[in-house]
C-alpha positions in Angstrom: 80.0 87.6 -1.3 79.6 87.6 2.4 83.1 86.7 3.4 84.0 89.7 1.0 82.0 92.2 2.4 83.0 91.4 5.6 87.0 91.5 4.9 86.4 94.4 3.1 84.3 96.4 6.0 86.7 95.0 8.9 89.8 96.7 7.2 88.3 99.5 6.1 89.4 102.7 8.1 88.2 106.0 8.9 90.0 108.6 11.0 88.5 110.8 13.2 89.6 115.0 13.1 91.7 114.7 16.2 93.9 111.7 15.1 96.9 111.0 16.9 99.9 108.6 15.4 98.6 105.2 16.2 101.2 102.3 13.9 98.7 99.6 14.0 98.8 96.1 12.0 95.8 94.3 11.0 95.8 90.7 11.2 92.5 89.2 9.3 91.0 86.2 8.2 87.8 84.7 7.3 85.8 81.7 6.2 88.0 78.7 7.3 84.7 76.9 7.8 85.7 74.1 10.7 88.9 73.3 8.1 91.5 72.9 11.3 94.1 70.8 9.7 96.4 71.3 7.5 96.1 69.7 4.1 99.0 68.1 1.7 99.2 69.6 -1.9 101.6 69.3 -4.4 103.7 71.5 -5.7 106.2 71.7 -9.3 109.0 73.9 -8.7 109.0 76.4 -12.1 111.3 79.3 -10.2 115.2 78.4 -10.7 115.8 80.4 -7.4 113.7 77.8 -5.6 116.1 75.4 -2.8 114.5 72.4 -5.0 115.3 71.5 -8.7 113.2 72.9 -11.5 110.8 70.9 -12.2 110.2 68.6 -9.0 107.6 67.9 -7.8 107.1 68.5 -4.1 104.4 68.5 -1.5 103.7 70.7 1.2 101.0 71.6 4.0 98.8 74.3 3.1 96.4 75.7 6.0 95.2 74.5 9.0 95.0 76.4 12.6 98.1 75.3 14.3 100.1 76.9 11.5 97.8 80.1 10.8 98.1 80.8 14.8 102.0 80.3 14.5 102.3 82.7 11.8 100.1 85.2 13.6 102.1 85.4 16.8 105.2 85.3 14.7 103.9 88.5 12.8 102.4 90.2 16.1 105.8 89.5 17.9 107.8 91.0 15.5 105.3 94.3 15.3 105.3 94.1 19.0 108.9 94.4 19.2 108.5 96.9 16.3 106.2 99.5 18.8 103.4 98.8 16.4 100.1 97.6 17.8 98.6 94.5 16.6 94.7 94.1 15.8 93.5 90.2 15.2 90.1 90.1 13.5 88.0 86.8 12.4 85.1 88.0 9.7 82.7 85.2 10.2 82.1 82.1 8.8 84.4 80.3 10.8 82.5 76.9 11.0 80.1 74.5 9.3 81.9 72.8 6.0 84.1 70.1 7.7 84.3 66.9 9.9 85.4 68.9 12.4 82.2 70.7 12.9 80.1 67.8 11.5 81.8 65.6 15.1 81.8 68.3 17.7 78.8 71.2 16.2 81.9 74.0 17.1 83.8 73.3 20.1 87.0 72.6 17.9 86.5 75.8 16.0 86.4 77.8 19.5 89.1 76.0 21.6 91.5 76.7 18.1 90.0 80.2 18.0 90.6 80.8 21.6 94.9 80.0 20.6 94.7 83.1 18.5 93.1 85.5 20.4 91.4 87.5 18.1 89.8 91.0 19.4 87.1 90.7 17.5 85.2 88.4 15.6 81.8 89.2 12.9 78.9 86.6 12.7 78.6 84.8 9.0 75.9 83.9 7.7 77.4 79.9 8.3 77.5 81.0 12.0 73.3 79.9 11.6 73.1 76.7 9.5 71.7 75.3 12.7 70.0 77.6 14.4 70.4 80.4 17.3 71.2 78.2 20.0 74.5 76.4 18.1 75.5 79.9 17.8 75.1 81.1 21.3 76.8 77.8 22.2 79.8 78.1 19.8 79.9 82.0 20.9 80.0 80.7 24.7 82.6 78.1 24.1 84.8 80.6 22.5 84.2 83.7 24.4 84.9 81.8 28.2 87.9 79.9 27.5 90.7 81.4 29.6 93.9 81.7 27.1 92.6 85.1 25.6 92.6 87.2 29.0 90.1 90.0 27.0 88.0 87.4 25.0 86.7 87.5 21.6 84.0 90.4 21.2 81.6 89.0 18.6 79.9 91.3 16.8 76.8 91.9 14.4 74.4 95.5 14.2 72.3 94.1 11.7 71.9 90.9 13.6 68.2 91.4 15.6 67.9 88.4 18.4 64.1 87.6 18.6 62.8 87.8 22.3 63.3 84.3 23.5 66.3 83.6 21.4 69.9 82.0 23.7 71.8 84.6 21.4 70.2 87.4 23.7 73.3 89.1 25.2 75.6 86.4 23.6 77.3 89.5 20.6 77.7 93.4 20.4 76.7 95.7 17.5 80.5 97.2 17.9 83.0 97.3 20.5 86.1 99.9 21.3 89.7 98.9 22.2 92.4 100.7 23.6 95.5 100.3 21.2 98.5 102.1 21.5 97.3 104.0 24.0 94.3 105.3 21.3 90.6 104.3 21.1 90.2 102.2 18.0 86.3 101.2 17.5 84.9 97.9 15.6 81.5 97.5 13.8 80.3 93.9 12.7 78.0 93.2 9.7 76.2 90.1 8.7 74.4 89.8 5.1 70.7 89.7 5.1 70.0 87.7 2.2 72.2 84.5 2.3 71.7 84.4 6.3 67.6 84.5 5.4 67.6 82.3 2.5 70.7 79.8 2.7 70.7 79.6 6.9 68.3 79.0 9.5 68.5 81.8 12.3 65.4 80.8 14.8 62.0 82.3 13.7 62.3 85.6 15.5 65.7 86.2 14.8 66.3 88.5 12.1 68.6 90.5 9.9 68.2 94.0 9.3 69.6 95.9 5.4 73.0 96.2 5.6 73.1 99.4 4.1 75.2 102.2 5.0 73.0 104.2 6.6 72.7 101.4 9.1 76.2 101.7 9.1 77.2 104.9 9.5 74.5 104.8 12.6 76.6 102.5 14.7 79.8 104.5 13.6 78.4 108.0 14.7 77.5 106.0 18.2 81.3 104.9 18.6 82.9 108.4 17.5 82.7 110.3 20.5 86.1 110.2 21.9 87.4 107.8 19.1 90.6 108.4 16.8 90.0 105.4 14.7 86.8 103.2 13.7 86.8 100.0 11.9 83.6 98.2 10.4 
C-alpha cells in the first residue's frame, strides 16, 4: 500500500495556468529494500520469435543496482540527446529486507543510490524499522557522497521530527528543480499507519494524516512561480 501510494503521488502531475512546453521523462522506482544484486531466474522460452528455441530453458539476472543504474543512464542519455529533461525519483522504502542492510544498517543502499543520482527521494515507512537515528544516518550517507553534484532531496510533509530527534534538518516537506529551463516542484508523503504500527520512528517523531488537504497545503506553498508540481 505504501510503495503504491507513493509511486502513484510522485508521478502524478498537475500543471499550473501559465504552463510553458517542458518534454520531461520520469524515471521511478521504489521498494528495492537493500536487494543490490542481481538475482538468477529461470526462464522457458514460449515466443517462437525469441533468439533461443521454444521451449528451453534459460536463466537470466533479474534486478540488482548495477543494472537498474545502467539502464537509467542509458534511458536519460538517450532523452538527453532527445532535448527532453530527465527527472530520477526513489519513492521510499529503499532498505531493510536484505543482507545487505542486515551487514552494513544502509551504507550499501546510499553509496548504490548515490550512482543514480536521483533528485529526489520520499521516506518509507521501512526507512524507520530502527529508529530516527539509522535514518538520519542512511540520509547523511546518501546525501554527502560527491558523485551526484546536486544531491538527493529527501522528502516527507507528513513526517514531524520530535524536538531532540538526529532527523531534525536531515529531509524537506518538498523541494523545486529547475528542468528545462522551467520550475518543476516535488512533494514527499509517508503513510501514517504502517510507519506507527509496523516501524519504530523515536517517541516524538510522528506522522501526520496523509490526506489531501495536507497535500494540497504543501502544493499551494510551491505554486507561486511554478509550471509544474509533482507529489
Amino acid at each position: 500500500m505504501k510503495s503504491t501510494l507513493a509511486a502513484v503521488l510522485f508521478a502524478s502531475l498537475t500543471v499550473g495556468a501559465h504552463a510553458g512546453a517542458l518534454s520531461l521523462t520520469i524515471l521511478s522506482m521504489n521498494d528495492h529494500h537493500s536487494q543490490l544484486e542481481a538475482k538468477d531466474f529461470d526462464l522457458t522460452v514460449s515466443d517462437s520469435t525469441a533468439k533461443a528455441t521454444t521451449g528451453e530453458k534459460v536463466n537470466v539476472d533479474v534486478g540488482g543496482f548495477p543494472m537498474t543504474v545502467a539502464a537509467m543512464n542509458a534511458v536519460e542519455t538517450a532523452e538527453v540527446s532527445a532535448s527532453r529533461s530527465v527527472m530520477k525519483l526513489h519513492a521510499g522504502d529503499a532498505i531493510t529486507g536484505g543482507s545487505y542492510y542486515s551487514l552494513f544498517k544502509g551504507v550499501a543502499d546510499a553509496k548504490m543510490m548515490t550512482h543514480a543520482c536521483f533528485h529526489a527521494m520520499a521516506i518509507g515507512n521501512h526507512e524507520f524499522d530502527d529508529g530516527d537515528a539509522s535514518l538520519a544516518n542512511f540520509i547523511g550517507n546518501m546525501t554527502n557522497a560527491t558523485l551526484c553534484s546536486a544531491g538527493t532531496q529527501v522528502l516527507s510533509s507528513n513526517v514531524v521530527a520530535g524536538p531532540s530527534s538526529p532527523l531534525l534538518n536531515k529531509y524537506n516537506k518538498s523541494y523545486t528543480f529547475t528542468l528545462g529551463g522551467e520550475r518543476v516542484g516535488v512533494v514527499g508523503v509517508t503513510i501514517k499507519k504502517k510507519t506507527e504500527q509496523s516501524s519504530f520512528p523515536d517517541a516524538g517523531t510522528t506522522v501526520s494524516e496523509e490526506k489531501r488537504q495536507r497535500r494540497q497545503r504543501s502544493m499551494h506553498s510551491l505554486t507561486r512561480g511554478l509550471i509544474r508540481l509533482f507529489s
